[in-house]
N, C-alpha and C positions, 0 to 999 in steps of 0.2 A: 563459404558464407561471408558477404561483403560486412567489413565494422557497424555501418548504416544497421544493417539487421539484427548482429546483435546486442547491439544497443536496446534494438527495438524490443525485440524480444526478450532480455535482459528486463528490460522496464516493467513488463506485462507479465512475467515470472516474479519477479520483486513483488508488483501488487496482487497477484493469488495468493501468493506465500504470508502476506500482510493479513488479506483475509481471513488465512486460516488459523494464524498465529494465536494464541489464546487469550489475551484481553479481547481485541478487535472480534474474533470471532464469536465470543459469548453477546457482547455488545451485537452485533450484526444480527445476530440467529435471537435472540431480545425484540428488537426493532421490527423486522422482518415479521416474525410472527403473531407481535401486538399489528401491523397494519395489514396481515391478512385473517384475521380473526374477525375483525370490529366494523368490517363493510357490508355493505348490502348483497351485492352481488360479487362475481367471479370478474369480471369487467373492471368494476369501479376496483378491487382487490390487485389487478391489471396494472392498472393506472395509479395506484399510491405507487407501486413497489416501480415502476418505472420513475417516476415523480424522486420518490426517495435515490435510486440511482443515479440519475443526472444530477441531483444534488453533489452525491459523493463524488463524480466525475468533475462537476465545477469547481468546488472543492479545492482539488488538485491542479486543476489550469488554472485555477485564479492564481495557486502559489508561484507557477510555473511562470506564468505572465508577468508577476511582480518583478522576479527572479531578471527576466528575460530583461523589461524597462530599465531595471537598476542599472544590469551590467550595458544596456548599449545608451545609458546615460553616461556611462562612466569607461570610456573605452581602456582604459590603462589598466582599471582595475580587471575587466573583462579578458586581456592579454594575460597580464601576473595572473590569475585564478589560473587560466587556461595552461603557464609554461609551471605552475607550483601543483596542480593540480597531477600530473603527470609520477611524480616522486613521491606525491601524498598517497595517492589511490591505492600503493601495496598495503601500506599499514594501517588505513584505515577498513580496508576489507578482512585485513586476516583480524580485527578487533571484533566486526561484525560477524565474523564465522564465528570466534570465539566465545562472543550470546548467545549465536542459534543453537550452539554442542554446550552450553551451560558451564561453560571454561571462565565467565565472567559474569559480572551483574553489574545495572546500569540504574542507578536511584534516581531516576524519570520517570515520567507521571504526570500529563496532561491530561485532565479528561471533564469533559463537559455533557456526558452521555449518562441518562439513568434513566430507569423505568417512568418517574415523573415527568420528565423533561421528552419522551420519547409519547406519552399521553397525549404532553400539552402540544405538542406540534403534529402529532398526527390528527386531533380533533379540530383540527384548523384547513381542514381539505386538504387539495392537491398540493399549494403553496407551501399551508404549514410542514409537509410532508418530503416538498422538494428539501426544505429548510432544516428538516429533521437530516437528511443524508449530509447537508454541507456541513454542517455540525457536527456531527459523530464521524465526520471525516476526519477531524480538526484535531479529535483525541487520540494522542500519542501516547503509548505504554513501551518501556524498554526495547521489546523486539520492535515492534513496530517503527521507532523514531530510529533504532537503531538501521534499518533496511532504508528507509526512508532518506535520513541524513545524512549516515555514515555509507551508500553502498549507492543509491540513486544519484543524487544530486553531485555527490563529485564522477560520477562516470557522465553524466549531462553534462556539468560545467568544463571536464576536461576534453568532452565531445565537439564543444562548443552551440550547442545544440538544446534547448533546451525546453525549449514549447513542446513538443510533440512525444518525447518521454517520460514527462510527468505526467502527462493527459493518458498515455496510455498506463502508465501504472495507476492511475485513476479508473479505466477501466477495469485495469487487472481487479482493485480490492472491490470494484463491483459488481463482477459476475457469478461470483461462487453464494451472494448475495441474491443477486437477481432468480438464480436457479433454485436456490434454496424458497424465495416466496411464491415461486410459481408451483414448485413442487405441493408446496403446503395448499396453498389456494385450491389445486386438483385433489390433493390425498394427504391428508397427517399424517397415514402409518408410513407412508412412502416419504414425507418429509423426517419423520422421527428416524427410519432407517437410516437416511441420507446425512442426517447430522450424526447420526453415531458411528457411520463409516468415516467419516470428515473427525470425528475424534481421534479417535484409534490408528489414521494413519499419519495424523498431524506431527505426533513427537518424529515418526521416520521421515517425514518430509522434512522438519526441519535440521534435523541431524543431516541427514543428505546434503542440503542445501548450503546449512555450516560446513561441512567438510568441503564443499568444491569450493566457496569462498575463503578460505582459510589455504587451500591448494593454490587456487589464483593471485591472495597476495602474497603469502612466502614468494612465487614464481616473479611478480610485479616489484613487491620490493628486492630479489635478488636482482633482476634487471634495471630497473630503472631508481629505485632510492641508493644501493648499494651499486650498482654497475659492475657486478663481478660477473655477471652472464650476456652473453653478445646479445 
C-alpha cells in the first residue's frame, strides 16, 4: 500500500473513530434523531440528514482550506512544519494513543452543540439543518481534538497534503451519522439496536485504536525523533 493510501485511509478511520467516540457520538445520535423524528415524510427525513451531513463535511474542508491558504501563503513556514513535523509525529501519536487507552486526560472542551441549539436550526429547513452539521462539527471534546489535532493534522501537514485528508475525515465522522438517520427514518427498533451495538463495541474500538497508535509512535519516535532505529 502506497503512503498516498494510507494517509487516506488513515484520515477516514480517524473520522469513524471521531464518530463514535463518546462526547461526538451522544451529540450525533441527539441531532440525528431530533431531525428524523419532526418531518413529514421519509424523503424530507432524507434530505435534512443529508443537508446535516455536508454540513459536517464542509466543516472540515473549510478547516482544511484555511489550513492549506495559510501555509502556501507562507512557503517557509510550510517547509519547517513539513521538515519539524517528521520528529514530532512519534510523540505526538503515542500522546493520542495514550487518551484513547485512558493513560491520560486532556481538560478540553469546545462545544457549541445542545438540544436547544439543535431545535433551533433544524426548524429552520434544509439550510438551518446544513448549518446545524457545520456546527456540531466545530465541537471538540478531549478525544476528539485529541484524533483531530494531535493525530490528523500533523500526518497532513508532514504529508504535505492537506485538502483532501481533512475532507475525508470529514466524511469519516459523517457516515456512521448518516447510517444511523436513515436507519431511524426506516425503523426505531432497528436504529435503537444499532446505537447500542455502536455502544458496547466503542470502549474496544478505542482501546484497539490507542494501542496501534501508541505502537506507531514509540516505533516513529524511536526512528525519527531519537534516531536509534534505521
Amino acid at each position: 500500500m502506497t503512503p498516498e493510501l494510507t494517509l487516506y485511509g488513515g484520515a477516514l478511520w480517524l473520522g469513524l473513530l471521531t464518530a463514535v467516540s463518546p462526547c461526538p457520538l451522544a451529540t450525533n445520535l441527539a441531532a440525528t434523531a431530533y431531525l428524523a423524528r419532526r418531518v413529514e415524510s421519509r424523503r424530507r427525513a432524507i434530505a435534512g440528514t443529508l443537508a446535516y451531513t455536508l454540513g459536517r463535511i464542509g466543516a472540515y474542508a473549510a478547516i482544511a482550506g484555511l489550513l492549506a491558504l495559510g501555509l502556501a501563503s507562507a512557503p517557509a513556514i510550510s517547509q519547517g512544519l513539513q521538515r519539524w513535523m517528521t520528529p514530532l509525529l512519534g510523540p505526538l501519536l503515542i500522546l493520542t494513543g495514550m487518551l484513547l487507552l485512558g493513560l491520560l486526560s486532556l481538560p478540553i472542551s469546545m462545544s457549541f452543540s445542545s438540544q436547544a441549539s439543535a431545535e433551533k436550526w433544524a426548524s429552520r429547513g434544509l439550510l438551518g439543518e446544513l448549518i446545524l452539521g457545520f456546527v456540531f462539527a466545530l465541537s471538540f471534546c478531549p478525544v476528539s481534538a485529541a484524533l483531530f489535532f494531535g493525530s490528523l493534522i500533523p500526518l497532513a501537514l508532514g504529508s504535505g497534503n492537506i485538502l483532501l485528508p481533512v475532507t475525508l475525515y470529514g466524511i469519516g465522522t459523517a457516515v456512521p451519522v448518516a447510517v444511523f438517520a436513515l436507519v431511524m427514518i426506516f425503523s426505531t427498533r432497528a436504529a435503537s439496536n444499532l446505537a447500542g451495538g455502536i455502544t458496547r463495541a466503542q470502549p474496544w474500538i478505542l482501546k484497539i485504536t490507542g494501542g496501534l497508535l501508541l505502537l506507531a509512535g514509540l516505533y516513529l519516535t524511536a526512528r525519527d525523533t531519537l534516531v536509534i532505529l534505521p
